[in-house]
C-alpha positions in Angstrom: 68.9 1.6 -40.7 65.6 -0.2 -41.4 62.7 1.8 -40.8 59.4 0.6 -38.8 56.7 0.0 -41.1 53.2 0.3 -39.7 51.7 -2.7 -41.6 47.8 -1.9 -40.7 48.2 1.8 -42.0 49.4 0.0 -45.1 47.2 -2.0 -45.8 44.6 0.5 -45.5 46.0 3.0 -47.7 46.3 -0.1 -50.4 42.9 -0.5 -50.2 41.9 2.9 -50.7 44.5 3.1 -54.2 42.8 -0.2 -55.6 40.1 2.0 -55.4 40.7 4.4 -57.4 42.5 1.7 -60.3 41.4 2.6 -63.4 41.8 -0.9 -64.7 39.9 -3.3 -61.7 42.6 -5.4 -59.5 39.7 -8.1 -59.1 39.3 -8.2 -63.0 43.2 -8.2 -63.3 43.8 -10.5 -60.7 40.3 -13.0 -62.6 42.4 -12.6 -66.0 46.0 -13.7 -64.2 45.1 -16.8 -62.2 42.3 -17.8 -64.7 45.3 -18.3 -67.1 47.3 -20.2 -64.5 43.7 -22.4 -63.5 43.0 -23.2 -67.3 47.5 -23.9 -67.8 46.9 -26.2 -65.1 43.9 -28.1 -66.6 46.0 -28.8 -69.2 48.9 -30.4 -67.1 46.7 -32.2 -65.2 44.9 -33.7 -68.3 47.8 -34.2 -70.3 49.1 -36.4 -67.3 45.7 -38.5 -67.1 45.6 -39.3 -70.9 49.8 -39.1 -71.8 51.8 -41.5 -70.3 55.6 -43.4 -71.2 57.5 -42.6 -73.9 56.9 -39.9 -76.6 53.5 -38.8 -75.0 55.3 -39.2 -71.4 57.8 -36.2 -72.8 54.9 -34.1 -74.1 53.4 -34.2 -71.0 56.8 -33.0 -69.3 57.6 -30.3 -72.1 53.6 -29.2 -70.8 54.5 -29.0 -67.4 57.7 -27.2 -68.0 56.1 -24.5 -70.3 52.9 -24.0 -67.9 55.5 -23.2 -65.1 57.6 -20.9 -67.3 54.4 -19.0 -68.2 53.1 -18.9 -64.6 56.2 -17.1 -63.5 55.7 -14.8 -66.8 52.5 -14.1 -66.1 53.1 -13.4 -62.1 55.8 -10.9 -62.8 53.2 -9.1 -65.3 50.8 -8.8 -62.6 53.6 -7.6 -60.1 54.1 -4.8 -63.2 50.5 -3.8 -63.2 50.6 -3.1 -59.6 53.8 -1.3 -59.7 51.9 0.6 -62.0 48.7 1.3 -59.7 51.2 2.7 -56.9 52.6 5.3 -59.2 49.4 6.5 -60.7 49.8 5.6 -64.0 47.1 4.0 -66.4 47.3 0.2 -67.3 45.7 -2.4 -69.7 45.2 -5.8 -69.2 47.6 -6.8 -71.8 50.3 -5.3 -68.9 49.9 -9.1 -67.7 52.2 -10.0 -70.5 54.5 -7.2 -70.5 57.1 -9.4 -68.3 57.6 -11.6 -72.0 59.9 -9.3 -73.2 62.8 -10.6 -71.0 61.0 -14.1 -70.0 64.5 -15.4 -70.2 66.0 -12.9 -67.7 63.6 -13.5 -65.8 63.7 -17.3 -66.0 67.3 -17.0 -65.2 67.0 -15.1 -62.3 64.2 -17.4 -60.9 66.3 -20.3 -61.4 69.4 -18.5 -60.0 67.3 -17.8 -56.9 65.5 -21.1 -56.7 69.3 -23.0 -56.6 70.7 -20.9 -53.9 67.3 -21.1 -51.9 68.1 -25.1 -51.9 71.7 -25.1 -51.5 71.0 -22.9 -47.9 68.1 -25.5 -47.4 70.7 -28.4 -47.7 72.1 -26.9 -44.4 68.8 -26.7 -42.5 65.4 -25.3 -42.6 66.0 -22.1 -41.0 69.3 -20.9 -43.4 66.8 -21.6 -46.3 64.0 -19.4 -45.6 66.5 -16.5 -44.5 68.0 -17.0 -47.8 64.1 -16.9 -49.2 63.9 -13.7 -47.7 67.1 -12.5 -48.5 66.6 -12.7 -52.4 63.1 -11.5 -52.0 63.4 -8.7 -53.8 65.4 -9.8 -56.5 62.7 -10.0 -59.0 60.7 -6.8 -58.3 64.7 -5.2 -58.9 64.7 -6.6 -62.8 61.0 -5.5 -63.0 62.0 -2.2 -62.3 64.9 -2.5 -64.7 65.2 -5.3 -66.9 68.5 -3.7 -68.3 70.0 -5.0 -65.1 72.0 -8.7 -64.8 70.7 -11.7 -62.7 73.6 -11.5 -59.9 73.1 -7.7 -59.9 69.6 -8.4 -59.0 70.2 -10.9 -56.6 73.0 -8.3 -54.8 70.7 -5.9 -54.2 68.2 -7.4 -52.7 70.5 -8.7 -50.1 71.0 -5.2 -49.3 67.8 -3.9 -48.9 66.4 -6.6 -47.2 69.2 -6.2 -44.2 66.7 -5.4 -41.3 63.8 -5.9 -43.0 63.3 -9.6 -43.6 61.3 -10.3 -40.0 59.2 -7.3 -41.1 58.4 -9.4 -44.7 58.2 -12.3 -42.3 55.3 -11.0 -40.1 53.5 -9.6 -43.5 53.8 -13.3 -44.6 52.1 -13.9 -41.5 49.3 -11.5 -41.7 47.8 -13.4 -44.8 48.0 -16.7 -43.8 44.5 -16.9 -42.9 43.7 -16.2 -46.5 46.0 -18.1 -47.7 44.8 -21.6 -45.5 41.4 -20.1 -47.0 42.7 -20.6 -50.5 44.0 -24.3 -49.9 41.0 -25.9 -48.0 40.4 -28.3 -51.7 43.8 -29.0 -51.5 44.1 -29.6 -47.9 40.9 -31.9 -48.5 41.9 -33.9 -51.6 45.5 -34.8 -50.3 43.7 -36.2 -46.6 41.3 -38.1 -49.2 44.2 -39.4 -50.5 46.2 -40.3 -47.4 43.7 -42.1 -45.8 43.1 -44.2 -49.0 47.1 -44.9 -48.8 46.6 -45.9 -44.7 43.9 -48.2 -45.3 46.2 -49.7 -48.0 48.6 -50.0 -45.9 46.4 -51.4 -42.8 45.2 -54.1 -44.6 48.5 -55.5 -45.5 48.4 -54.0 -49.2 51.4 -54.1 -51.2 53.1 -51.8 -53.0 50.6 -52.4 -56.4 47.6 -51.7 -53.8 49.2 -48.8 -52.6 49.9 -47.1 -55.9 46.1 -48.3 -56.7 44.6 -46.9 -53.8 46.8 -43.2 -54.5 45.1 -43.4 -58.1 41.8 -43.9 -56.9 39.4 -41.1 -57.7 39.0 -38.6 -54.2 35.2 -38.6 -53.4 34.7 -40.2 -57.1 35.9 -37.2 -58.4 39.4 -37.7 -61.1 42.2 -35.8 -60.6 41.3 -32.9 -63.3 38.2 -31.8 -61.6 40.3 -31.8 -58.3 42.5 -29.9 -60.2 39.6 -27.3 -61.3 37.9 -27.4 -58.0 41.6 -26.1 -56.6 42.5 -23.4 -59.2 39.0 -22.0 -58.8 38.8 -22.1 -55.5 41.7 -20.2 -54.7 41.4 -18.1 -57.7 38.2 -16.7 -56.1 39.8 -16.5 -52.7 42.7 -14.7 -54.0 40.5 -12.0 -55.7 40.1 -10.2 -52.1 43.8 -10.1 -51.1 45.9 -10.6 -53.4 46.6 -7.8 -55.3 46.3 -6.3 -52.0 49.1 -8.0 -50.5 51.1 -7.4 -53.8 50.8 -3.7 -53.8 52.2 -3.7 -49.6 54.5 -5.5 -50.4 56.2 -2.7 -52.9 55.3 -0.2 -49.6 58.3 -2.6 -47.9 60.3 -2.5 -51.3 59.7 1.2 -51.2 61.2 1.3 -47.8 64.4 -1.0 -48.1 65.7 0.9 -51.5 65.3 3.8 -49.5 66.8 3.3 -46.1 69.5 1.3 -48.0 70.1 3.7 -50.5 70.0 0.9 -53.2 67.4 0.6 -55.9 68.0 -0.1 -59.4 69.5 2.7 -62.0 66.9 3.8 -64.1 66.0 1.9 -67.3 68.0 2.8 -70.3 65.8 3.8 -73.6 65.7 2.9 -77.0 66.7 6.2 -78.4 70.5 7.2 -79.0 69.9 11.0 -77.3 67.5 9.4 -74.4 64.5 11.3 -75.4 
């Protein structure tokens, strides 16, 4: 049977262990998304200065990769917090300890990502159960890469049996810092609405439309919007995020032990286990 978390009591005693990290979650947390803001740059001026043919397909091998390495890069920082919770020391370079199975772990987030849309195909609803259903998958194959994709993917759905309106209304509890963290966005794509309306109003056609959607937001071009974003929200995200991250493994915690299902333990290099 699920068991009750007190999310408030949580919280608190998350905040009290990122204390004591000997490595700082801010400083982590700075390293991790200031990789993802400068990726990001990259996209967005490869797609500004690379367009059609051979430079169009660089531009979409960029994209690809920077997502690929985002993903990386996120499960590293779900390992260094995984870390914090059971005491142990960390580095920074525990960011990019996730690259040792990137393709695992690209599988499994693909895996995830189709049956997420295929329950989404019925209706809104189905799809976010099934987003909470597989919620866990991932933090299963950090805990034991040696495990497969559907193994990961099965368990979850176990452990997450009476828990998923629990993850729902943690969701909830940082969405005020999460609206916090998209403000630029929420800003630049209204810029760029209203452009499109006024377009539109005036009788515009379709070349006016697409001319008014490239027009520069507040005379500002798309990569500094792009900057202002990652920035932005990296420097929100430095007060909750690893926060959030860490409570999150409180409810992991709790489903692989009311469940009784959590992943074996990691098999080692050495032939006699030592």
């Amino acid at each position: 049977m699920a068991e009750k978390l007190d999310r408030r009591a949580l919280k608190d005693a998350v905040c009290q262990l990122l204390a004591q990290a000997q490595v700082s979650p801010k400083g982590m947390t700075a390293l991790y998304l200031g990789i993802v803001a400068a990726l990001s740059l990259v996209v967005d001026l490869s797609g500004s200065f690379l367009a059609g043919g051979v430079a169009g397909g660089i531009a979409t091998f960029l994209n690809i990769l920077s997502m690929l390495v985002r993903i990386t890069l996120g499960a590293g920082f779900t390992l260094y917090c995984m870390a914090i919770r059971r005491g142990e020391r960390t580095e920074y370079l525990t960011l990019f300890d996730a690259f040792s199975f990137v393709g695992k772990l690209i599988g499994l987030t693909l895996v995830t990502s189709l049956f997420i849309w295929l329950w989404s195909m019925l209706f809104v609803i189905p799809g976010i159960i099934a987003a909470y259903r597989y919620r866990f998958a991932t933090l299963n194959l950090l805990e034991n890469p040696d495990i497969g994709v559907m193994e990961a993917l099965e368990m979850s759905k176990r452990q997450t049996y009476g828990y998923k309106a629990q993850l729902f209304a943690l969701d909830l509890s940082y969405f005020g810092w999460g609206f916090l963290a998209s403000i630029p966005a929420v800003v630049y794509n209204a810029a760029v609405q209203m452009e499109i309306q006024t377009a539109v109003l005036n009788g515009g056609g379709l070349a006016a439309i697409q001319a008014a959607a490239a027009r520069p937001v507040l005379g500002l071009p798309d990569a500094v919007w792009g900057l202002i974003v990652s920035l932005w929200g990296l420097a929100v995200s430095l007060f909750y995020l690893p926060n959030y991250q860490c409570v999150e493994l409180d409810y992991f915690d709790a489903a692989k032990r009311t469940s009784g299902v959590s992943a074996p333990a990691a098999r080692l290099d050495s032939p006699d286990g030592l």
